[in-house]
C-alpha positions as CSV (number, residue, x, y, z in Angstrom):
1,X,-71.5,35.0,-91.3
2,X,-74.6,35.8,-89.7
3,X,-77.5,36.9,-91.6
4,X,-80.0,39.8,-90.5
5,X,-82.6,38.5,-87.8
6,X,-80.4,35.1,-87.0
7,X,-79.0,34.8,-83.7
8,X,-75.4,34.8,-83.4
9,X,-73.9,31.0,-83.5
10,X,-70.1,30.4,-81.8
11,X,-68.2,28.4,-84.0
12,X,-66.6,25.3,-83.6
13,X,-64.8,22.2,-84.7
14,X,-65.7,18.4,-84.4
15,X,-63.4,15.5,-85.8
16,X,-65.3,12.4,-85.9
17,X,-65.1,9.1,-88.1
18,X,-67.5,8.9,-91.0
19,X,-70.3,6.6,-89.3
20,X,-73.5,6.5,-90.6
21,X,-75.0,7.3,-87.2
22,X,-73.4,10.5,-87.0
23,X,-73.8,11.6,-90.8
24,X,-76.5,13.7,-90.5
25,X,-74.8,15.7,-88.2
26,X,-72.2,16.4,-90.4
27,X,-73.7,17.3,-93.4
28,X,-76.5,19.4,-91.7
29,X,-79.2,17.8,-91.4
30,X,-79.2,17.6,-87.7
31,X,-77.6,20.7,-86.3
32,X,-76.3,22.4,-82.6
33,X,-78.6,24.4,-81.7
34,X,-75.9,27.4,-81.4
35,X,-73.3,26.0,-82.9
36,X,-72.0,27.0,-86.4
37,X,-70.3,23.7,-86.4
38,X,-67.1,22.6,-88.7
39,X,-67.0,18.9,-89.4
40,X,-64.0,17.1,-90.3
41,X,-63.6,13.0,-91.1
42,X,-60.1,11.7,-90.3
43,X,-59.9,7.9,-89.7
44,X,-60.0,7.2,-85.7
45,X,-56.2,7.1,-85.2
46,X,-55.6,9.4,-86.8
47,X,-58.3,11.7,-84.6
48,X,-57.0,10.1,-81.4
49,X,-53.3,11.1,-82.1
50,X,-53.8,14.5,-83.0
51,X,-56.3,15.5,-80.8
52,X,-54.8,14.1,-77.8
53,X,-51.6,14.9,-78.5
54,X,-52.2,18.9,-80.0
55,X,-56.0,19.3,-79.4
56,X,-56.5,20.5,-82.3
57,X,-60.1,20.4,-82.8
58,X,-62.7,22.0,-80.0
59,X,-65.0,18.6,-79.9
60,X,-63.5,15.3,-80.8
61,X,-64.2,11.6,-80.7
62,X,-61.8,10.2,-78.5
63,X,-60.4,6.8,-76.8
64,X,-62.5,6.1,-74.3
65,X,-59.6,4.4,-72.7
66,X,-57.2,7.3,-72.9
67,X,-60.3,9.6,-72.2
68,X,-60.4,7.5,-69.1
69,X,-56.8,7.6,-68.3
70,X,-56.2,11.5,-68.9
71,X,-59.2,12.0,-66.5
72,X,-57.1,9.3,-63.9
73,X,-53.7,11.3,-64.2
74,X,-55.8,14.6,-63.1
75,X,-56.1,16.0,-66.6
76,X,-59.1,18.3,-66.2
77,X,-58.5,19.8,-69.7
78,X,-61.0,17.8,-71.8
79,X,-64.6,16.4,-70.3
80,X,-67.4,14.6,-72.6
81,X,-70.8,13.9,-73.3
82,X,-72.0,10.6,-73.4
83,X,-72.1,10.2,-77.3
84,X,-70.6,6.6,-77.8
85,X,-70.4,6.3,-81.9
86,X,-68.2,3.1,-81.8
87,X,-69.0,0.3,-79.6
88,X,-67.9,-3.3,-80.6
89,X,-67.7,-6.3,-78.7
90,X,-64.0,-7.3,-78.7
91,X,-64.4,-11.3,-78.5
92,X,-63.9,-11.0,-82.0
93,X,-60.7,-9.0,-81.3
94,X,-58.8,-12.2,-80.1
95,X,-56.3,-14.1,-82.7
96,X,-53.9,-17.0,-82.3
97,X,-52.4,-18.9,-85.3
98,X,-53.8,-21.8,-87.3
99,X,-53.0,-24.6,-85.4
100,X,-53.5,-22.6,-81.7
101,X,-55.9,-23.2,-79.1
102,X,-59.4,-22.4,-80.8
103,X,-62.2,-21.6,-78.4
104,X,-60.0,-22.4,-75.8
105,X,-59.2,-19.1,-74.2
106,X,-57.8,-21.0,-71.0
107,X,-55.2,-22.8,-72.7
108,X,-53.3,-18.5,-73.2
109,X,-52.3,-18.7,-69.5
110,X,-49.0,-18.5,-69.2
111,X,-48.3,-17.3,-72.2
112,X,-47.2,-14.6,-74.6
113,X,-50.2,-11.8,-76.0
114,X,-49.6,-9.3,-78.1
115,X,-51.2,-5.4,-77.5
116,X,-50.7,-2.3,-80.4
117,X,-51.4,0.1,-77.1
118,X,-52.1,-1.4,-73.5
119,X,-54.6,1.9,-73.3
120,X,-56.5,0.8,-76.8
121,X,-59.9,0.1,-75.0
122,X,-60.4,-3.0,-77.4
123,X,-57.7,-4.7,-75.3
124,X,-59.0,-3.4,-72.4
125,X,-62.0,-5.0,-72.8
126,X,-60.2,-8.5,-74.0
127,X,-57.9,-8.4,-71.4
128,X,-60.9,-8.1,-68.7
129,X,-62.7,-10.7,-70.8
130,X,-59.8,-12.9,-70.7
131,X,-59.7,-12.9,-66.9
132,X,-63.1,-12.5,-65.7
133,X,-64.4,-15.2,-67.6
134,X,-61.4,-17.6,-68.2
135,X,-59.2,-17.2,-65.8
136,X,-56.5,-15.7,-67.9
137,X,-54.9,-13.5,-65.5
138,X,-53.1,-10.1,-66.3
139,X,-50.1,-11.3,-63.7
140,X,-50.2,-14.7,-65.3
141,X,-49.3,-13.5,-69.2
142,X,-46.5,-11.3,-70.8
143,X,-47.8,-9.0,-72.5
144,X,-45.8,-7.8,-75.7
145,X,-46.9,-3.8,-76.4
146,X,-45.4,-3.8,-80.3
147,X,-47.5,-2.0,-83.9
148,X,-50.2,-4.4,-85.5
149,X,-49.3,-4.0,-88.7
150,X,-46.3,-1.4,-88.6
151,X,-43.2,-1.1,-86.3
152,X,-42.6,1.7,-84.0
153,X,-46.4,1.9,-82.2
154,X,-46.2,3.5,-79.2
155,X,-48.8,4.6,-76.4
156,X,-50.5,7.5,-76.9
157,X,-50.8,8.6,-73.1
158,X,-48.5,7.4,-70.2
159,X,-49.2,4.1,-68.7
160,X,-48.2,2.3,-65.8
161,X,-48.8,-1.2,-65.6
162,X,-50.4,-2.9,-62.1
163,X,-47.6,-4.3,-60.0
164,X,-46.4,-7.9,-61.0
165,X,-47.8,-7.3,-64.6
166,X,-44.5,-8.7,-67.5
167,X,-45.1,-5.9,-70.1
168,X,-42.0,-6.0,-72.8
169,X,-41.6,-3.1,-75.4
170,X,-40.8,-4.5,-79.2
171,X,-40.6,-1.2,-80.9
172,X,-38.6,-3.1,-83.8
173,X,-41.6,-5.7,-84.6
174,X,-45.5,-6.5,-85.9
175,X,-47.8,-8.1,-84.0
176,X,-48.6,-9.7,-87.1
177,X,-44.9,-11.3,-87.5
178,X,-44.3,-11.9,-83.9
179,X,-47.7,-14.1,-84.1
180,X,-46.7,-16.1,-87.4
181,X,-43.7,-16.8,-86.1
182,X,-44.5,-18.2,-83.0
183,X,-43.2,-15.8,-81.1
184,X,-46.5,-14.8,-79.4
185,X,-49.4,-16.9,-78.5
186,X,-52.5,-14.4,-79.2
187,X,-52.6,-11.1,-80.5
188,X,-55.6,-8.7,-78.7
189,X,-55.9,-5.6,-81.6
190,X,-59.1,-3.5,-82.8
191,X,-57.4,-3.2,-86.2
192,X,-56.7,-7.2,-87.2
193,X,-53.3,-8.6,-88.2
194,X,-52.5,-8.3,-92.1
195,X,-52.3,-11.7,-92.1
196,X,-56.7,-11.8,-91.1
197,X,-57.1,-9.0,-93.3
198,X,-56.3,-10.7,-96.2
199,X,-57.7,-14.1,-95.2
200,X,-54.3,-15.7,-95.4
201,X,-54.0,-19.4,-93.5
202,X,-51.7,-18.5,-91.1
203,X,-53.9,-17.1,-88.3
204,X,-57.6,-17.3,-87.3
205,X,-59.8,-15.5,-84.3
206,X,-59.9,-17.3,-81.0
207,X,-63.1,-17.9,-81.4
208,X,-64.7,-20.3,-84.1
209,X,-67.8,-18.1,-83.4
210,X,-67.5,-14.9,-81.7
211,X,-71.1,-13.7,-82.6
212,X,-72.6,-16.4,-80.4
213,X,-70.3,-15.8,-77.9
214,X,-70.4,-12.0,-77.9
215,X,-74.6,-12.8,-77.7
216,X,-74.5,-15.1,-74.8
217,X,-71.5,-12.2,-73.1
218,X,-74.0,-9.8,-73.1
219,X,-77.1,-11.7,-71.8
220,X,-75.3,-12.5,-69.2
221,X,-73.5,-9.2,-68.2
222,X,-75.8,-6.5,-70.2
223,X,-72.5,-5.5,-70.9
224,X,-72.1,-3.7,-74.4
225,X,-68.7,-2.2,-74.8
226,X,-68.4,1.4,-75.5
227,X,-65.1,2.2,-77.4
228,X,-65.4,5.7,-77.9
229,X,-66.5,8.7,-76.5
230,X,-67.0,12.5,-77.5
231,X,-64.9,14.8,-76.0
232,X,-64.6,18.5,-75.5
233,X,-62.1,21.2,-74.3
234,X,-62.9,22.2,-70.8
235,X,-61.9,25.6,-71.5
236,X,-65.0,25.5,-74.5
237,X,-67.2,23.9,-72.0
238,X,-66.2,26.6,-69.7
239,X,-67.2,29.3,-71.4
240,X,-70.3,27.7,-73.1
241,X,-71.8,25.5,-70.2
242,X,-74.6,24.6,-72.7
243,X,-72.9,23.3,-75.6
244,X,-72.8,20.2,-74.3
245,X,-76.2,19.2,-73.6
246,X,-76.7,21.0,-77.2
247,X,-74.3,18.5,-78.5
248,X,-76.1,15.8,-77.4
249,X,-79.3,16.1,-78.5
250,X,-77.5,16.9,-81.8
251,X,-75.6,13.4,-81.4
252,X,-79.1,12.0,-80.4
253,X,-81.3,13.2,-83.2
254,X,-78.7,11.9,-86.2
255,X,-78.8,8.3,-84.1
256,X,-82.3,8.2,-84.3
257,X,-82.7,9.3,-87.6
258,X,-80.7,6.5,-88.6
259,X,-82.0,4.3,-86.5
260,X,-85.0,4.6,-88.8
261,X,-83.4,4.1,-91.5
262,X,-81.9,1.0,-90.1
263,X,-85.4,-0.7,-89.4
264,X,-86.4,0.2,-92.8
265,X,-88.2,-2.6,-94.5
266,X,-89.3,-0.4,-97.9
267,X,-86.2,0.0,-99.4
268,X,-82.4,-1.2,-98.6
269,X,-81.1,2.0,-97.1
270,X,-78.1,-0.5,-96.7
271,X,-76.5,-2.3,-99.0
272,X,-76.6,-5.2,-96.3
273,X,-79.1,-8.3,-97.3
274,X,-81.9,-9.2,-94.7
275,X,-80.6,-5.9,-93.3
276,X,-84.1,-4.5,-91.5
277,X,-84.7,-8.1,-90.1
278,X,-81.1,-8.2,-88.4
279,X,-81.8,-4.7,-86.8
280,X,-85.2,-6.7,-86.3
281,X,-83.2,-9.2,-83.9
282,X,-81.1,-6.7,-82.2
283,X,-83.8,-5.0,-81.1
284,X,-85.0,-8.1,-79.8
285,X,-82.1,-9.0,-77.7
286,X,-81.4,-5.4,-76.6
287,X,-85.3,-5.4,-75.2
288,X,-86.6,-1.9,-77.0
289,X,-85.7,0.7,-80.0
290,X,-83.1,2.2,-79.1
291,X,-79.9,-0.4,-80.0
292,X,-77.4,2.2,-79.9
293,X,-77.8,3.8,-76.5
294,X,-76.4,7.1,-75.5
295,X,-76.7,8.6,-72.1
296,X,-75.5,8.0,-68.8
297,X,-78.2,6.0,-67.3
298,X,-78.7,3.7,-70.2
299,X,-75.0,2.9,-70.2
300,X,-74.8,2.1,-66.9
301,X,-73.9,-1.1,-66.1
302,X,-71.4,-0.9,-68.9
303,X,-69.8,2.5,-67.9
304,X,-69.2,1.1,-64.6
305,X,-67.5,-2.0,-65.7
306,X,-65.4,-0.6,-67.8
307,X,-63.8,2.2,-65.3
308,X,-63.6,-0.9,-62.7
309,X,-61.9,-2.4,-65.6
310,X,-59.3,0.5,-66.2
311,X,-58.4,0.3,-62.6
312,X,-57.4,-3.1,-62.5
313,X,-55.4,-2.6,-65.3
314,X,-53.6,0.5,-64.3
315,X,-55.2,2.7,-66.9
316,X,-56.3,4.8,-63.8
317,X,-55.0,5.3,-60.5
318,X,-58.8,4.7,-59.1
319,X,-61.9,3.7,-60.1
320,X,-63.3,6.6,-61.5
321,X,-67.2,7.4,-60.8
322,X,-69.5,7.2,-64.1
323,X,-70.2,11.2,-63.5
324,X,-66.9,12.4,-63.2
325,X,-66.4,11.3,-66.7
326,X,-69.1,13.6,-68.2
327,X,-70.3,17.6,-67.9
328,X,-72.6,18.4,-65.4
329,X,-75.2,19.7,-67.7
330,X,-75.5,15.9,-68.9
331,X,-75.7,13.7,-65.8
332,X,-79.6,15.0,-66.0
333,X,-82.1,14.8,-68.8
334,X,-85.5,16.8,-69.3
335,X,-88.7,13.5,-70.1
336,X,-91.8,14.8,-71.3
């Protein structure tokens, strides 16, 4: 309702996972300028499934593989801002069993990986990982598409794989199983194996230490993998061209608030020890304040890896430009 002397707000809907960067903008804090907005927290695939398969929500974060790969197949019914609120380097992301080929990522050619989705972008990211720097090539593995933890995954947009790429469909198995039983060599999945979750012996990461080796990644790429996006209905963005600049200073403002909290050294706004001096260290690395970049410019070098990424693998049908990706209103920023 609005009250006497307040401008009229439209109203609309945003699904988003529960992050700490983004919390101010869902309790109010921050808000859209214009936007009486209606924020709901579902777990991520949970938001992916729903609002790529029934759109149910007018603003949504979303795959940015499948963001990608709807945008590929001519889909013109969603567009974005360039609101990243998960990004996670996906060395990590890499598991074999107990007795496998630690820190030896070369020693998986020829053999048998395990994918929940070949569109999740964490295996995009491995699987371009895998080649780029070890030689592990996508024509030179079968790749086994089969649930992490539960039977019966499938991909949540069409895919076609790259010519001369094995992909087999095991709609009756776990990643997890097919691992421990030998059956696969490495599993690439955002969401770990059971087997990891509960710290059982059976399987490990790839990597003895993926930190270090998700550190020395990006110094030498500037690389920082963006895994999801915020997306919008076109036919919102249509009628409201400036919602979406709106939205991202919205997005912008809670970041930065929390940023702040983040480099906090008064009081543990985190229940993380040492937390202000490992923001200290990011900052560091990443070469200013801002560790969390949004915005086209910023993102960059990452953006156009990753759609060079998703062409190789057959996500898209071409390498899509970085600005076709995002609304026109936010390929440009006002500076002061």
């Amino acid at each position: 309702m609005t009250m006497a002397g307040e401008r009229p707000r439209i109203h609309a809907s945003l699904a988003v996972n529960d992050y700490e960067h983004v919390r101010d903008l869902c309790t109010g804090v921050v808000d859209v300028t214009g936007v009486a907005l209606t924020v709901l927290n579902h777990p991520v695939e949970e938001i992916f499934f729903r609002f790529a398969r029934h759109r149910e929500w007018d603003v949504s974060e979303l795959s940015m593989a499948k963001y990608c790969a709807l945008r590929g197949s001519g889909d013109d019914t969603l567009t974005a801002v360039p609101v990243f609120p998960s990004r996670l380097f996906r060395h990590s992301a890499i598991f074999i069993r107990a007795d496998g080929p630690a820190d030896d990522p070369a020693a998986l050619r020829g053999g048998r990986i395990g994918v929940p989705e070949w569109t999740q972008t964490a295996t995009v990211y491995a699987r371009a990982l895998l080649e780029d720097e070890y030689g592990v090539s996508l024509e030179g593995v079968t790749w086994v598409q089969a649930g992490t933890n539960e039977p019966g995954r499938i991909e949540g947009v069409p895919v076609a794989v790259p010519d001369g790429v094995r992909l087999e469909r095991r709609p009756d198995a776990t990643l997890n199983d097919l691992l421990i039983d030998g059956e696969l060599d490495a599993v690439i999945a955002a969401h770990p194996p059971r087997e990891i979750e509960r710290r059982g012996p059976r399987l490990r990461g790839l990597f003895t230490d993926p930190r270090a080796a998700e550190r020395a990644y990006y110094e030498r790429t500037g690389i920082f993998p963006i895994m999801h996006v915020i997306a919008l209905r076109a036919e919102l963005h249509a009628r409201h061209p400036w919602i979406a600049m709106n939205l991202l200073t919205a997005f912008e403002r809670a970041k930065r608030n929390s940023l702040e909290r983040a480099f906090e050294t008064n009081a543990s706004r985190f229940p993380v020890p040492w937390q202000a001096a490992h923001a200290e260290d990011v900052r560091a690395l990443f070469g200013g304040d801002d560790i969390w970049p949004y915005g086209i410019d910023a993102n960059r070098p990452t953006l156009e890896a990753f759609t060079r990424m998703c062409h190789r693998q057959g996500i898209t049908p071409r390498a899509l430009t970085v600005e076709e990706l995002f609304a026109p209103e936010v390929r440009d920023h006002f500076r002061i």
